[in-house]
C-alpha positions in Angstrom: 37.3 113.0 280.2 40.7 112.9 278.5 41.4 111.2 275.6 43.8 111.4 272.6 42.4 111.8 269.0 43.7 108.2 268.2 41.6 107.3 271.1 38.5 109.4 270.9 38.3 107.7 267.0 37.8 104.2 269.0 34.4 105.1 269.9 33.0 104.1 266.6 34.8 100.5 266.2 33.2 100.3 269.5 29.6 99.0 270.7 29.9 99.3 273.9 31.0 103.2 273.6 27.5 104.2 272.1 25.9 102.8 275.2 28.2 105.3 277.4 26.8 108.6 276.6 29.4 110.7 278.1 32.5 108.9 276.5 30.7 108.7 272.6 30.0 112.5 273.1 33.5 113.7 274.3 35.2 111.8 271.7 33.0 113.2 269.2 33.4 116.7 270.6 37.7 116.2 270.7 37.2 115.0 266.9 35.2 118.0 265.5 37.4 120.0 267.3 41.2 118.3 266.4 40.6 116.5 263.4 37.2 116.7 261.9 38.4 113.9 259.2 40.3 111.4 261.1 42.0 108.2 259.3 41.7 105.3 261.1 43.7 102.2 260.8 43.4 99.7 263.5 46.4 98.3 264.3 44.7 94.8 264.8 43.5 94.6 261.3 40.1 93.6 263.0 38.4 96.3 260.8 39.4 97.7 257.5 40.4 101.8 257.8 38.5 104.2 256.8 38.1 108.3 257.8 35.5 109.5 260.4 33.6 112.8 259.3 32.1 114.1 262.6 31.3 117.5 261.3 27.9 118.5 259.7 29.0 120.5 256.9 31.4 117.5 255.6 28.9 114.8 256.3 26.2 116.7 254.1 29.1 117.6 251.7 29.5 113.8 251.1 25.9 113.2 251.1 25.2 115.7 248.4 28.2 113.8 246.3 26.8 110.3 245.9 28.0 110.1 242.2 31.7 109.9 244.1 30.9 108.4 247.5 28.7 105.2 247.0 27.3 102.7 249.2 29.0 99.7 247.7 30.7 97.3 248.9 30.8 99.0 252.2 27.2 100.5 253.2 28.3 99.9 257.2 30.7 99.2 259.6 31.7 95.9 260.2 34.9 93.4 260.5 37.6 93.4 258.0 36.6 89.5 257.1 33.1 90.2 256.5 34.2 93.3 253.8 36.0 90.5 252.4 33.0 88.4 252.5 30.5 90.4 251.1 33.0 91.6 248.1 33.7 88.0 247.3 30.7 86.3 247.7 27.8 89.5 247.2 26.0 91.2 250.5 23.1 88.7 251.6 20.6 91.9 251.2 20.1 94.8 248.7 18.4 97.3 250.3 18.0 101.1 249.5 21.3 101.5 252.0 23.3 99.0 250.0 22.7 100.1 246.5 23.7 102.9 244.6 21.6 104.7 241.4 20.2 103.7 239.1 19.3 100.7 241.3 18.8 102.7 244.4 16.4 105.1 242.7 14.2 102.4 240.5 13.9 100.4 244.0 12.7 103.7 245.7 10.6 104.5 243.3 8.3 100.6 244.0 7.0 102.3 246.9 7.5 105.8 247.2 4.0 106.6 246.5 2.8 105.1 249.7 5.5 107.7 251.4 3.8 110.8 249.7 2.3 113.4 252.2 -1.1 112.6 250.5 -0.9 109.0 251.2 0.7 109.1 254.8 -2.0 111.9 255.8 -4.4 109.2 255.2 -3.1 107.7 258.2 -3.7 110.3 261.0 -6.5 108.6 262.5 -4.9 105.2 262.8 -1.6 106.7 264.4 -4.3 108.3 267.2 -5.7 105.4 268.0 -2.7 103.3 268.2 -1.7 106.1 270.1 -4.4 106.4 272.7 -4.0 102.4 272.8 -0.5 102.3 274.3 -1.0 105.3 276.5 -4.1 103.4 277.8 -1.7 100.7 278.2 0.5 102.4 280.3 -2.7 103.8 282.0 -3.6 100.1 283.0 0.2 99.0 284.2 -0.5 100.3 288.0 2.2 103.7 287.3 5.2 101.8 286.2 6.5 99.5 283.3 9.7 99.3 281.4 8.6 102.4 278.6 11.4 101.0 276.5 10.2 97.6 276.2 6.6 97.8 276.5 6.1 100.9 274.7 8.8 102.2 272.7 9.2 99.4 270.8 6.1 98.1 270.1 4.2 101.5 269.2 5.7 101.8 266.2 6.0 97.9 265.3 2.6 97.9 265.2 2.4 101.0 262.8 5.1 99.7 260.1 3.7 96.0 260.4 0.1 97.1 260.2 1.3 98.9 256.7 3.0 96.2 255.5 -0.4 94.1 256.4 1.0 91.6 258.5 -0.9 89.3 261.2 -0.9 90.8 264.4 0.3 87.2 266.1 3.4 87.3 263.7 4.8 90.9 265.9 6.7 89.2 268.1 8.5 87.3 265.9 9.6 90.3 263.8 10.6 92.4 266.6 12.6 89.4 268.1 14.4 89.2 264.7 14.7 92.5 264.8 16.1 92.9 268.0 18.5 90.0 266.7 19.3 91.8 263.7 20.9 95.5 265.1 21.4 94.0 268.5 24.1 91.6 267.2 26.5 92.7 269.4 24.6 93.6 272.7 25.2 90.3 274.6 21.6 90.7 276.0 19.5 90.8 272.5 21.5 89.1 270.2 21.3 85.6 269.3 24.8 84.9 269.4 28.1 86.8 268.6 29.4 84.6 265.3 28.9 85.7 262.0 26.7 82.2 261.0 24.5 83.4 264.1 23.9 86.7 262.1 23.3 84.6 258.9 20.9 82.8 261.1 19.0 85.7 261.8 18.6 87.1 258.3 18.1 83.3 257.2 15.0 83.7 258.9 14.0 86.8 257.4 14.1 85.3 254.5 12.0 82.2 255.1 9.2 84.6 256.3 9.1 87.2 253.7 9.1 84.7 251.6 6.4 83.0 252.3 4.5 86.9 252.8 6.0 87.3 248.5 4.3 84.1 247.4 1.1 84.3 249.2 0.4 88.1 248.0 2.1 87.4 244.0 -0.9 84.7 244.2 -3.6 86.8 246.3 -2.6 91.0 246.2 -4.0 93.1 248.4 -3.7 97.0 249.0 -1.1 96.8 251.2 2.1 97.7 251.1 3.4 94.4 251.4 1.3 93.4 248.0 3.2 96.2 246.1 7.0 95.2 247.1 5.9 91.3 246.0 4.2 92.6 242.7 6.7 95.6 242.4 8.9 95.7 239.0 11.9 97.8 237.8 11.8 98.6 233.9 8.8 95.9 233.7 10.9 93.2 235.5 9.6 91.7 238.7 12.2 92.8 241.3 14.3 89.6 241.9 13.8 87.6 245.0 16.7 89.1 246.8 15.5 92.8 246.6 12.3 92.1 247.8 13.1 90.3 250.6 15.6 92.9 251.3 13.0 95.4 251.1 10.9 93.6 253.8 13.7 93.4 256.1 14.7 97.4 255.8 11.0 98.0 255.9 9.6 95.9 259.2 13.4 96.6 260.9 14.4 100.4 260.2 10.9 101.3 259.8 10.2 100.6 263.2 13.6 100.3 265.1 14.6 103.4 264.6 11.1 105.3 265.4 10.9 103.2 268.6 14.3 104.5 269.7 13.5 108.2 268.8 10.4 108.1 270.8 11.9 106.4 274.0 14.6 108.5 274.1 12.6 111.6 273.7 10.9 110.7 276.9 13.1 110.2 278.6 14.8 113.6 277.5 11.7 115.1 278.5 11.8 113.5 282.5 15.6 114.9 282.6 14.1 118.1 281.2 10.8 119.1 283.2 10.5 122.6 281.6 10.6 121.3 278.4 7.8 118.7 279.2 5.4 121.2 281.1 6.2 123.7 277.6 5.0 120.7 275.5 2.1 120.7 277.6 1.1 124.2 278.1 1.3 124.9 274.1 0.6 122.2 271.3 2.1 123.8 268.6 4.8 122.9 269.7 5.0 118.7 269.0 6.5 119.5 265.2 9.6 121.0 266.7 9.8 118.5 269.4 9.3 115.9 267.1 12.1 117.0 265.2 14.3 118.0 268.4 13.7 114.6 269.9 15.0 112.9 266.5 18.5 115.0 266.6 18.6 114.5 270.1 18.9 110.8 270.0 19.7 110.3 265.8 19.0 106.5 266.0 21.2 105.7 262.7 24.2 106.2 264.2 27.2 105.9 260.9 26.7 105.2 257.5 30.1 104.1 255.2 30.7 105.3 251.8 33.2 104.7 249.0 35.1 107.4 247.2 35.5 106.5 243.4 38.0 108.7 242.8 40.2 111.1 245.1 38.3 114.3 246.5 39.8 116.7 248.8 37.7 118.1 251.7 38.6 120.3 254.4 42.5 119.9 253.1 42.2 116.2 253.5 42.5 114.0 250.1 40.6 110.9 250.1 41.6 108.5 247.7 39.7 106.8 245.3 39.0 102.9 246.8 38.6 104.6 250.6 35.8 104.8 252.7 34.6 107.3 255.1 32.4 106.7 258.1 29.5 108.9 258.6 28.9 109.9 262.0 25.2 111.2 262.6 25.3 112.2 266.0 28.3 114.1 266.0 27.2 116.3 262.9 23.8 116.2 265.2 26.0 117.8 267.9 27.8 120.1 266.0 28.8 123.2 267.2 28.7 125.1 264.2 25.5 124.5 262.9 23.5 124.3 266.6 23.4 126.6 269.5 23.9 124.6 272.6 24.1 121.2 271.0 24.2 119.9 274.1 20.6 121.0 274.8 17.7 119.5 274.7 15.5 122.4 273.5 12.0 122.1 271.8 11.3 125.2 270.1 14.7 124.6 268.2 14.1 126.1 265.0 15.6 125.6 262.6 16.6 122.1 263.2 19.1 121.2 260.7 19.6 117.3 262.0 20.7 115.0 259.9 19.4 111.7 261.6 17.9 110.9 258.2 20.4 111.4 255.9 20.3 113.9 253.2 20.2 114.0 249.0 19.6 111.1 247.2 19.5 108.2 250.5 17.1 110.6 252.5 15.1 108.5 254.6 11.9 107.1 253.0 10.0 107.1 255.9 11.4 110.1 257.5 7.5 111.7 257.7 5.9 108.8 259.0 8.8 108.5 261.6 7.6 112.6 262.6 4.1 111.5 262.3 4.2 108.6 264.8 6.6 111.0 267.7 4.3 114.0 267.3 0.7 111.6 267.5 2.4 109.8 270.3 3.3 112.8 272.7 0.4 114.5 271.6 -1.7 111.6 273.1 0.6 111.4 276.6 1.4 114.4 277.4 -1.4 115.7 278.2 -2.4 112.7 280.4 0.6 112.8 282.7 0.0 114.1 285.7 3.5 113.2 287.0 6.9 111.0 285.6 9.9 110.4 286.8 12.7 107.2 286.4 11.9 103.9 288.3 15.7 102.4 288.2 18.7 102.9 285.4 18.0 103.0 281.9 20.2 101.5 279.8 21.4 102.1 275.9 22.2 98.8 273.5 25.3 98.5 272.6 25.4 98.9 269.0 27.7 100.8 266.2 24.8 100.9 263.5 20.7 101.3 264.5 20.0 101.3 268.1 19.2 103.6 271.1 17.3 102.7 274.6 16.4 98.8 275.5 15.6 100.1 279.0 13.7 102.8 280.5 12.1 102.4 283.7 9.5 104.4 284.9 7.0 105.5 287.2 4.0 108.0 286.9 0.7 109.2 287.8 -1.8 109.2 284.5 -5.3 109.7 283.7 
């Protein structure tokens, strides 16, 4: 596939692009390789410039600098009139990706307790009988179902809802929302394509949780839910707008991204039958799958920052006032750092990915999001007797969260 640099860059202003495999990866490849730290100005003015950093050692380099690369005022891509927007008029939500410290600390620390090992471990039962639940699922379908849809994505809704402690007839509401939400530009799961549709959406978050912030200030429980609506910050109550925000990241990132991960690890494994009959000749092996699985399909696909004052990396000076776009899955697929990139290998060790971030914005639920792959495999692996594809699968187009909203199968399964 030939492309220029000014091309290749393209790929991340570009939804469609992430849902062509082939195209996102060659352009990423021709970056790291001609101009790791690209400046892009779109001659449109459709979306404000900024510098794509494909390699891994500059995307943790920037990581590991938040005091000079912040989240605010751009945390992600989006159009040049919604920057405007949002630096005018505030961003509708405040969640751990749109603040910076001391804000972004204080609103991690509300629940980081319930992301300890010692808490989360507390969980391994529930996560095997969800588990055994949705492979007995499949077992029930007749050998074939849309895994995507029927699995993927409700596995680990069911996990991050069940935390939160909401009603099991409110799921499909949240994962239509959320769907909405990081599907806003795939014509087949968003609700419309103009920014007052996305406002919509997020309107409607907002009406939920809260209704869920009022009804657990006046009754708490012990779930997680009860400890983001009676959470304070210096001995404040967090304002309305944090905690809905944190709901939002919670029951959308906390489940989006897992349900991704694990549906494109399947079907990794189906285009990789050595790798699945490993997994299931030696068990030990589901921690470094887990983790191999996660690179493999890095679900966050960019995060923005914002230099605050000029910093020269690899030669290239980036002034104070301009962003950079981070871009996971080519750092996931670089060269330097991983032997083979292009590989889907299980025993992978060590994994350096960097599908959760690193430093400071390090995913908060990065071990729950291993815990639910590894209890998941562990559960159906051993069950299939035979898989293979039923029809195309197909990616969501998306330049933010997203991977597989298809994936049709067929299998034998005890």
């Amino acid at each position: 596939m030939s492309m220029s640099v000014n091309e290749a860059v393209l790929v991340f202003t570009d939804p469609s692009a992430y849902a062509d495999t082939e195209r996102f990866e060659a352009a990423c490849a021709l970056l790291r390789k001609e101009s790791p730290i690209h400046y892009f100005e779109d001659p449109t003015g459709m979306v404000n410039p900024f510098f794509a950093i494909t390699k891994h050692a500059d995307v943790l380099e920037i990581e590991l600098h938040n005091d000079i690369f912040i989240n605010e005022p751009r945390p992600v891509l989006g159009p040049a009139e919604a920057d405007r927007r949002n630096e005018e008029n505030g961003h509708m939500l405040r969640t751990l990706i749109h603040v910076d410290d001391p804000e972004h600390r204080d609103l991690r620390g509300v629940t980081s307790e319930w992301f300890l090992p010692k808490n989360l471990g507390k969980m391994d039962t529930r996560l095997a009988e969800l588990s055994k639940r949705f492979v007995n699922k499949m077992a029930d379908a007749g050998g074939s179902l849309d895994f995507a849809t029927d699995i993927a994505m409700q596995l680990p809704l069911q996990v991050i809802l069940d935390i939160l402690g909401l009603p099991e007839s409110d799921y499909p509401r949240m994962l239509k929302l959320t769907q909405e939400l990081f599907g806003a530009s795939d014509e087949e799961m968003s609700r419309g394509t103009s920014p007052e549709d996305l406002i919509a959406v997020i309107t409607d978050f907002f009406a939920y949780f809260t209704q869920v912030t009022e009804d657990r200030r006046a009754n708490p429980t012990a779930d997680l839910a009860s400890a983001v609506a009676n959470g304070t910050i210096n001995g404040e109550e967090l304002t309305m707008i944090q905690t809905i925000s944190y709901y939002v990241i919670a029951a959308t990132a906390g489940h989006d991204t897992t349900a991704s991960a694990i549906a494109g690890g399947l079907q990794a494994l189906i285009a990789n039958p050595d790798q699945l009959e490993m997994l299931r000749k030696d068990p030990s092996l589901y921690a470094t799958a887990a983790d191999e699985i996660i690179r493999w399909v890095t679900p966050v696909k960019h995060f923005m920052r914002t230099a605050t004052q000029d910093y020269t990396i690899r030669g290239v000076t980036i002034k104070k006032g301009q962003s950079v776009l981070l871009s996971y899955p080519s750092a996931n697929r670089d060269e330097e750092v991983f032997v083979n990139p292009n590989k889907f290998d299980i025993t992978r060790s060590p994994n350096k990915q960097l599908a959760f971030g690193f430093g400071v914005h390090y995913c908060l639920g990065a071990m729950l999001a291993r815990m639910e792959i590894k209890a998941f495999f562990a559960e159906l692996v051993p069950r299939l007797k035979s898989i293979e594809l039923n029809g195309e699968p197909a990616l969501m187009k998306t330049t933010f969260v997203g991977g597989l909203k298809r994936l049709p199968i067929k299998y034998e399964i005890s």
